[in-house]
N, C-alpha and C positions, 0 to 999 in steps of 0.2 A: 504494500500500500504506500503511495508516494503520497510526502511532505504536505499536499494541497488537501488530498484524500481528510489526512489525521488533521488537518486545520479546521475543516469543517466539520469531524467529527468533536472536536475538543469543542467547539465555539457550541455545537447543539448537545454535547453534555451538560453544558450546563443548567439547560432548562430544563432537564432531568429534577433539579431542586427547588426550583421556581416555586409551584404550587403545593408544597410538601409540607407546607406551614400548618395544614389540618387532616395530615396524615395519622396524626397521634388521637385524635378524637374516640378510636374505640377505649382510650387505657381512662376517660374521663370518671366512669363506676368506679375504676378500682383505685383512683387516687383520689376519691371523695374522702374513701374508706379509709384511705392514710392519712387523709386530714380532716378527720372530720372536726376541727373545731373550726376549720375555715368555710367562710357559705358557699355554697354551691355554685351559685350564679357566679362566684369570682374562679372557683377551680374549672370551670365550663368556659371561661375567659380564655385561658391557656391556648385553645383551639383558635380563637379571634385576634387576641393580642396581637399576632406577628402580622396582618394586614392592615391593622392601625396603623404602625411603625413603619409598614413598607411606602404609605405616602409622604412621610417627611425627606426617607431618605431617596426618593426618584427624584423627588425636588430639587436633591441636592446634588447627585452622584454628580448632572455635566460639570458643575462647577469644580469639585472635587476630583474630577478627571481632567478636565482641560489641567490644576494645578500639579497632579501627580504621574499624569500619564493612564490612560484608557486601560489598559492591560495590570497596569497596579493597581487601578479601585476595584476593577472585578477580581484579583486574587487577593484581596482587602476584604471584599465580601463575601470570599467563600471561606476567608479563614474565619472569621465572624459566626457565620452560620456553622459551620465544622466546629468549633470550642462552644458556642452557645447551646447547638444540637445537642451535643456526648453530655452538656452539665446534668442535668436531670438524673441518666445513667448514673452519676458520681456522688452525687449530693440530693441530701429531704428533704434539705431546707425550701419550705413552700417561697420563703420572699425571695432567693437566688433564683428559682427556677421561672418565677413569674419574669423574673428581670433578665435571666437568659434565656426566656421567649421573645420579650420586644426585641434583644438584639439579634435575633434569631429573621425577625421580620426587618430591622432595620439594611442587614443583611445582605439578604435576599435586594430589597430596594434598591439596593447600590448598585448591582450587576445588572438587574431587570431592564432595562432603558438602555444599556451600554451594549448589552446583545444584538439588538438592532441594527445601533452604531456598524459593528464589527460586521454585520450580514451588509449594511448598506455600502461597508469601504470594499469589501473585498469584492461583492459580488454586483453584480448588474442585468437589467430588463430581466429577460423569464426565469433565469436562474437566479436571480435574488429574488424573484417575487416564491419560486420552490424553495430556496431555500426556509423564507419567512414562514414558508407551511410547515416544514419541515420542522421549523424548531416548536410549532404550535403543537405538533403533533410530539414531540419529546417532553412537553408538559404534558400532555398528559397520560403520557407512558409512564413518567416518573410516579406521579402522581396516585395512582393504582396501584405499581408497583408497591413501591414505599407502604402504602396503605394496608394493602397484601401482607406486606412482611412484619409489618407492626402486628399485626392481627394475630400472626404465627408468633412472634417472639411474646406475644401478651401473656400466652398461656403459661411463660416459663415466669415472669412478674412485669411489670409497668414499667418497672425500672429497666429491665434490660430491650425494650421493646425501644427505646430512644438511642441502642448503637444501629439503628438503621441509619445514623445519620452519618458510621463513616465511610458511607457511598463518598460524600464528599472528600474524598482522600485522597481517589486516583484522581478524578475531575480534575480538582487542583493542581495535580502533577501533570496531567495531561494538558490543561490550559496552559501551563508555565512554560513545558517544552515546543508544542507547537504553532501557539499563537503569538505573532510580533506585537510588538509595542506599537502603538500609535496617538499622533499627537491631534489638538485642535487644527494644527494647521497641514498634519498630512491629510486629513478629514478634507479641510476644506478647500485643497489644494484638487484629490481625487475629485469632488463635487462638481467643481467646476472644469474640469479635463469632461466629465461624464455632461456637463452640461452641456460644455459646447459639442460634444460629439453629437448629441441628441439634437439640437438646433440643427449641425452640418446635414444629419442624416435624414429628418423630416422636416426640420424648416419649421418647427412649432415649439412653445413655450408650455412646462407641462407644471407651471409649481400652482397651490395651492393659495388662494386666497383666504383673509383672517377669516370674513365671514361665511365661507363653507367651511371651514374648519371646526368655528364655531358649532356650525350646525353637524356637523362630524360629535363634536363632545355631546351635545344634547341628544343626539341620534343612538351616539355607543349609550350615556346610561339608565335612558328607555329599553332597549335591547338586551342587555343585563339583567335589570330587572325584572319582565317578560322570561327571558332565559330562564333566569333563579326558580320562575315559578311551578316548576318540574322537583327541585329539590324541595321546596317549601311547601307547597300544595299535593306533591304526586301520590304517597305514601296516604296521605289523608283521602284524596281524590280516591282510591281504590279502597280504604278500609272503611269508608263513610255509605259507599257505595255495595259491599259487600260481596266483590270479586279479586279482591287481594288481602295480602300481611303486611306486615313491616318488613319481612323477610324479603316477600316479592319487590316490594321498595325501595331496600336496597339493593336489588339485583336490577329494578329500573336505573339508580344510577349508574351502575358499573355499565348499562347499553348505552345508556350518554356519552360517555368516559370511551365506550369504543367506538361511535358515531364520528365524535370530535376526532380522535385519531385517524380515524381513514380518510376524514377532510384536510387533516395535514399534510399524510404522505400524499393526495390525489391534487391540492392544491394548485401547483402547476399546471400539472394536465388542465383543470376545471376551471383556471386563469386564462389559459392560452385558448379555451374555446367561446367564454362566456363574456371576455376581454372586460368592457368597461357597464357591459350587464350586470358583473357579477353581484352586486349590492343588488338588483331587485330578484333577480332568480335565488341567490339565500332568502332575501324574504318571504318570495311566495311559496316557498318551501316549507319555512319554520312556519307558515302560518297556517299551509295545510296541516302539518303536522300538531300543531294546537288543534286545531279543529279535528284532527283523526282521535287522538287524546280527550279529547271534550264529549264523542260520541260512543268513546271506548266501553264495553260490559265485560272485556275479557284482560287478563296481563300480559298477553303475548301481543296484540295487539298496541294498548299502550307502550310496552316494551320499543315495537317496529316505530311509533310515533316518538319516541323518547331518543331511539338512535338516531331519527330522519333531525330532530333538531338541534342532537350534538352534531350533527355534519353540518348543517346548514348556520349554526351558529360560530362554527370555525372556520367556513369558508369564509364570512363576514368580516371577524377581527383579521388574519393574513392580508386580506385586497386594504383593510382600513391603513392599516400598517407600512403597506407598501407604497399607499397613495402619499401618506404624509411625507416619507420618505424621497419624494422625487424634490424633495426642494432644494434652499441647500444646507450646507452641512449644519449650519448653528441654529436655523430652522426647523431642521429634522428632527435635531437631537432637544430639543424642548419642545418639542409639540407631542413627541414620542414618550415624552417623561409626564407630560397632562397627558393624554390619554390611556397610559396605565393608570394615572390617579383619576382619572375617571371612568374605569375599569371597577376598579378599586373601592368607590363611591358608592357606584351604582349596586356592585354585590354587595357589601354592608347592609344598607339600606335597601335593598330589595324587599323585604317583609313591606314597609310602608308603603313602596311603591306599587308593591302586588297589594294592598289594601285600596288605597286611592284610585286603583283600576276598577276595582270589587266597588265603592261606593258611588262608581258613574255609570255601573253596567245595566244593562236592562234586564239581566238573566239574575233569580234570586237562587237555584241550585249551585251545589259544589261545580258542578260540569261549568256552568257562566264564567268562572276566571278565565277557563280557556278557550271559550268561546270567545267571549270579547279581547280575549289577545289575538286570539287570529284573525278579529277583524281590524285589530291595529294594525298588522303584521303586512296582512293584506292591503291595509292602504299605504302603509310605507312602501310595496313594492310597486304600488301603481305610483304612487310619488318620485320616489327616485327613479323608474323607468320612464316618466316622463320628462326630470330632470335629465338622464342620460339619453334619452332622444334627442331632445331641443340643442342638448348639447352640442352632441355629436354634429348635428346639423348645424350649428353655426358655424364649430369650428371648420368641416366640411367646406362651408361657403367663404369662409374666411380664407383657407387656404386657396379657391380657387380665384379670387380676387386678386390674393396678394401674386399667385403665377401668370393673372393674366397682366396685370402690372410690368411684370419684369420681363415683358414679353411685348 
């Protein structure tokens, strides 16, 4: 395997640890039980804390990277998450462990945003935009995984179920040896080589204006929200209904969790066909797929609705991610850093937002939540495929003005 091969395998290691912040959530029962003079609702925190923590530090890593070098804050942050991870394992003490949970998510923060970076220096047009799926799709591989293996080591105690975290060992090794160093100005140096080759080769300007952007963040933490409502509702949705368990619920999530994956590895492909469609073909997807959910009496069935909207919700953040990305580099790299924190927001807070959906609906059954998401879903995809018509067509016309001009 040659040098470029292991560079790209090092760079999407590391979103192997990404979303690993609430892998530990089954050991919650049995560390009530070791503290029980602590309340519950704060040893249940453990689970949450580390995505509080990961918005301060996405805020922070570009600056923190421009000062130390991109390649140092992320093995900054995984040495962070790696000593924070194992504490737990070492130590009882409930107040070190609640505190090497934040840093555990501050962590994670540091690197999340810089991933990107590293996919947008190296790579370009459809293989960066595969790549961005690619690393979507190693979150949530990790994610499983990790969760899997917690699950397995729980049996032996709680405490040892937190050495899954020294996955983070070779990552580290592996990022150090095959990924170079890069600075704000080799960043922005490549951005603008890749601009102007892009102007040479279509004669078009592709960056992002503030107010779709805008409308990019308001758009990701509706979509979130909507998303979450499969984890927060699904379980209930089937046990209220009286065609599933808790068991079947969470074996709904784990079809999520493989939904999302195959939209990673297929990205590419499903880029290069559905080009600048690709935002309304995920919506009217996620939103049949609400509505196949909504109409569901069986778990197999839900199950197939539950996979169709981790695909279709993965295809979504990749093209979002990529789109930001065409700007240029100190553009990229903070607009990239909001829209994980509004990623971020959005899952938090998804209980209210899946509530305030619930008290505009017209439907008073458990089934209504995802009946009226599919009807958001579905106008989001006639909205943005109308945006992306109009679009296309002006730009369309615009270029053949500007050729019949020079002509």
């Amino acid at each position: 395997m040659n040098h470029s091969s292991m560079r790209k395998i090092s760079i999407l290691a590391v979103s192997l640890v990404v979303v690993s912040g609430g892998a530990i959530g089954a050991n919650i029962p049995a560390m009530a039980k070791t503290f029980p003079e602590i309340p519950l609702s704060l040893v249940e925190m453990l689970t949450t804390i580390p995505a509080l923590f990961i918005i301060p530090a996405v805020l922070l890593s570009t600056k923190i990277a421009n000062l130390w070098g991109y390649k140092r804050t992320v093995l900054i942050g995984l040495g962070i998450v790696f000593i924070s991870g194992i504490i737990p394992a070492l130590i009882t003490n409930f107040t070190i462990i609640f505190i090497s949970r934040a840093c555990f998510g501050f962590g994670v923060g540091l690197f999340n945003s810089l991933l990107i970076a590293f996919i947008s220096y190296f790579y370009q047009g459809s293989e960066r935009a595969a790549t961005i799926g690619f690393q979507s799709a190693f979150e949530g591989i990790g994610g499983m995984s990790l969760t899997f293996a917690v699950g397995q080591l729980l049996k032996i105690s709680w405490q040892t179920s937190f050495w899954v975290y020294l996955i983070v060992l070779p990552i580290f090794v592996l990022f150090a040896l095959f990924v170079p160093e890069i600075s704000q100005q080799d960043i922005s140096q490549m951005h603008g080589e890749k601009k102007a080759m892009s102007k040479q080769v279509e004669g078009e300007k592709e960056t992002l204006d503030s107010l779709s952007f805008a409308g990019y963040i308001v758009l990701l933490i509706v979509v979130v929200c909507v998303y979450m409502s499969i984890t927060v509702k699904g379980t209930l949705l089937m046990t209220t209904l009286g065609y599933g368990n808790a068991t079947d619920g969470s074996n709904i999530l784990s079809l999520i969790g493989v939904g999302a994956m195959s939209a990673g590895f297929l990205f590419g492909r499903v880029f290069k066909v559905t080009k600048h469609w690709t935002m309304p073909f995920a919506f009217l997807l996620m939103g049949l797929a609400m509505a196949l959910i909504g109409f569901s009496d069986r778990v197999l069935v839900t199950g197939i609705g539950a996979m169709i909207c981790g695909f279709s919700f993965r295809t979504f953040i990749p093209y979002l991610f990529n789109q930001v990305n065409n700007g240029s580099a100190h553009q990229a790299a903070r607009r990239t850093s909001l829209l994980l924190v509004a990623f971020n927001f959005g899952s938090a807070f998804s209980p209210y937002g899946i509530a305030m959906i619930d008290s505009l609906s017209v439907f008073s059954s458990i089934r209504g939540t995802f009946f009226s998401e599919a009807i958001l879903l579905l106008l989001l995809a006639a909205i943005t495929g109308g945006i992306s018509f109009f679009g296309e067509k002006a730009k369309r016309s615009s270029l053949y003005r500007s050729s019949s001009l020079k002509k």
